[in-house]
Backbone as JSON, one array per atom type, in Angstrom:
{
  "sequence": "XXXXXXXXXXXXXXXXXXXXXXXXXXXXXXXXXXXXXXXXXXXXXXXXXXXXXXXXXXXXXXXXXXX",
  "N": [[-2.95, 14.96, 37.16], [-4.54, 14.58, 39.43], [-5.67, 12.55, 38.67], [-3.96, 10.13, 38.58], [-2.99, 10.07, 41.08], [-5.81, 9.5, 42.14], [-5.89, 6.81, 40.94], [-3.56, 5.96, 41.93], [-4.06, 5.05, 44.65], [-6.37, 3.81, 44.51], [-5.87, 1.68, 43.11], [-4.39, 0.86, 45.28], [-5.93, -0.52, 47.15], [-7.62, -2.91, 49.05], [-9.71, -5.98, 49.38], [-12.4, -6.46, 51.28], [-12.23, -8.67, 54.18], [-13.91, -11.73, 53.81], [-17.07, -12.94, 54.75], [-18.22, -15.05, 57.66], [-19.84, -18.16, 56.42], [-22.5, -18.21, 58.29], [-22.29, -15.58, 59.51], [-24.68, -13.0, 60.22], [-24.87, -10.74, 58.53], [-24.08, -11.34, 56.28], [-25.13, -11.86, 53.05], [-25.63, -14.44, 51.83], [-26.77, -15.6, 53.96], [-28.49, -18.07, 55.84], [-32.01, -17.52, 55.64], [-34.62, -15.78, 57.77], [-32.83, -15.28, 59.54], [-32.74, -12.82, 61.46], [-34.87, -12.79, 62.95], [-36.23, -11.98, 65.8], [-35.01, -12.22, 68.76], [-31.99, -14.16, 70.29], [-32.48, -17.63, 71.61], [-31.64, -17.69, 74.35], [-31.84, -14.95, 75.37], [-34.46, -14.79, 75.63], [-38.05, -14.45, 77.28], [-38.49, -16.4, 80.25], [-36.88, -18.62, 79.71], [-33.97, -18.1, 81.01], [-32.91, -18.92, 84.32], [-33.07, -17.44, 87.48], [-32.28, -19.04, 90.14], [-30.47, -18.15, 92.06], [-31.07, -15.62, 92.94], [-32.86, -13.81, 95.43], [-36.65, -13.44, 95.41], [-38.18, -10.63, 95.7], [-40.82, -9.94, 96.13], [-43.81, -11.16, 96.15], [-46.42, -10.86, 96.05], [-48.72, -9.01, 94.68], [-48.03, -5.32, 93.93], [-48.48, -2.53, 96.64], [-50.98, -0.1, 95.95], [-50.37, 3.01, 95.76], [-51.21, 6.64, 95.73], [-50.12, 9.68, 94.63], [-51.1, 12.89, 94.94], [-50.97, 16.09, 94.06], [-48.93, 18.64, 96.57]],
  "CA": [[-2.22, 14.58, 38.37], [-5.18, 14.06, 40.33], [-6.22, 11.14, 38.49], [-2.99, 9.71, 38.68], [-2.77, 9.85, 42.39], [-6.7, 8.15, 42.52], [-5.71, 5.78, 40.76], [-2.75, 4.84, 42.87], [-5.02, 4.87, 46.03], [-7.48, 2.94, 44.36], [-5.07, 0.26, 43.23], [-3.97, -0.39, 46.34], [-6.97, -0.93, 47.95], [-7.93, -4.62, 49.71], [-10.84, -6.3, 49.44], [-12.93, -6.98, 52.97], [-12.39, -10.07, 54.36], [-15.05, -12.01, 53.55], [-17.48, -13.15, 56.26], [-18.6, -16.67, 57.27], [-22.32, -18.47, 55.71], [-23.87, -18.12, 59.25], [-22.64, -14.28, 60.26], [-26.04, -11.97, 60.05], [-24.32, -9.51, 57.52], [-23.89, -12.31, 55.03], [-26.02, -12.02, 52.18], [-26.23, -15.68, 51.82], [-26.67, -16.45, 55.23], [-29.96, -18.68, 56.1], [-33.25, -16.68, 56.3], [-35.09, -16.13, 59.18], [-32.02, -15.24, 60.87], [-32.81, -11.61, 62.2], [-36.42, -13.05, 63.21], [-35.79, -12.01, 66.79], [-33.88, -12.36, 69.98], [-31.64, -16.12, 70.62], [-33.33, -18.26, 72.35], [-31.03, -17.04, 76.14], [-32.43, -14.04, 75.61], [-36.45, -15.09, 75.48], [-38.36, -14.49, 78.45], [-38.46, -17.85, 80.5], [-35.68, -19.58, 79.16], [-32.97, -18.37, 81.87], [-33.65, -18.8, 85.38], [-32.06, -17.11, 88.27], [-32.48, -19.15, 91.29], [-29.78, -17.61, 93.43], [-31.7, -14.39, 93.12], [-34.08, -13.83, 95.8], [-38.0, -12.95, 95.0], [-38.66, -9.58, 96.95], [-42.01, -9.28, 96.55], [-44.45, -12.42, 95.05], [-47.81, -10.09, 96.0], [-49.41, -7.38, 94.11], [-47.17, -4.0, 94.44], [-49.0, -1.41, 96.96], [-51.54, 1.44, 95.18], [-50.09, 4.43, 96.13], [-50.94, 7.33, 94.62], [-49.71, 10.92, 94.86], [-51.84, 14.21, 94.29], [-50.55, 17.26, 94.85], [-47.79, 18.33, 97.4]],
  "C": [[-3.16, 13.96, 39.4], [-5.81, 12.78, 40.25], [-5.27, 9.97, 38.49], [-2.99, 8.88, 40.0], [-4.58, 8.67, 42.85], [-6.7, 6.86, 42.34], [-5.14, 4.73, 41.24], [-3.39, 4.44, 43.54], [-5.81, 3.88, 45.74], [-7.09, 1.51, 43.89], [-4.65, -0.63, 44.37], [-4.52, -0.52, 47.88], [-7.07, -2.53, 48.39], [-9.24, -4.8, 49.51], [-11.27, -6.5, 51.05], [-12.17, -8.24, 53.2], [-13.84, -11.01, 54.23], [-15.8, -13.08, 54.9], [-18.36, -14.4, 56.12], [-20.15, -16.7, 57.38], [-23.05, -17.72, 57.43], [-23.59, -16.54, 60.27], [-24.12, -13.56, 59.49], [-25.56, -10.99, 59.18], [-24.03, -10.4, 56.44], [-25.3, -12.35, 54.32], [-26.64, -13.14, 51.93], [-26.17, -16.31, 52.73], [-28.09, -17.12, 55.41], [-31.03, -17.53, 55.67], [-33.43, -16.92, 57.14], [-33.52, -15.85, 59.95], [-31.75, -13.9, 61.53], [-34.18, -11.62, 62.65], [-36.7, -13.49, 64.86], [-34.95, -12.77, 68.19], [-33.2, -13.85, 70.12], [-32.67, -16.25, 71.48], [-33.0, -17.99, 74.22], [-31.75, -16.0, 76.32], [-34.24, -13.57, 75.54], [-36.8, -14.82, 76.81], [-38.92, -15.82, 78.71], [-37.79, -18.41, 80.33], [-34.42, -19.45, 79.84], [-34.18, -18.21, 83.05], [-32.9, -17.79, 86.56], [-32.51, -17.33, 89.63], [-31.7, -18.87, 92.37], [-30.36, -16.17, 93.93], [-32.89, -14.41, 94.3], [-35.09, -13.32, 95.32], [-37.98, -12.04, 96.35], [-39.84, -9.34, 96.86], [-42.81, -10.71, 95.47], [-45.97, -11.82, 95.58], [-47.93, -9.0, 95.11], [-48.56, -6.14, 94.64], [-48.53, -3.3, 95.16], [-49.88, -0.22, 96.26], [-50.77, 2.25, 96.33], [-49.99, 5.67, 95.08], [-50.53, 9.08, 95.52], [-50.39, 12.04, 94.26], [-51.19, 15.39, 95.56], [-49.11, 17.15, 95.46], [-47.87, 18.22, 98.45]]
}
């Protein structure tokens, strides 16, 4: 009985959908394509000039000993 019932289950299973050449989980997708971060996410490559600069000197030493 129980092999009965796996069998149904297992008949009427689906296959995945299958996933396109250039997703990263594709076996035959390029190489080199988990050979880090896009290129937006590089340092230098965005800018953010609406941002102001709060500080363009050397941060302060301050150190703390004790209480």
């Amino acid at each position: 009985m129980k092999l009965a019932v796996l069998l149904l289950v297992a008949g009427c299973a689906v296959d995945p959908p299958s996933l396109a050449p250039q997703h990263p989980a594709n076996p035959r997708a390029a190489p080199g394509r988990l050979a880090g971060a896009p290129a937006t996410l590089r340092a230098g490559v965005a800018t953010y000039q609406d941002v102001p600069a709060i500080r363009t000197d050397a941060p302060p030493v301050h150190h703390h000993h004790g209480s």
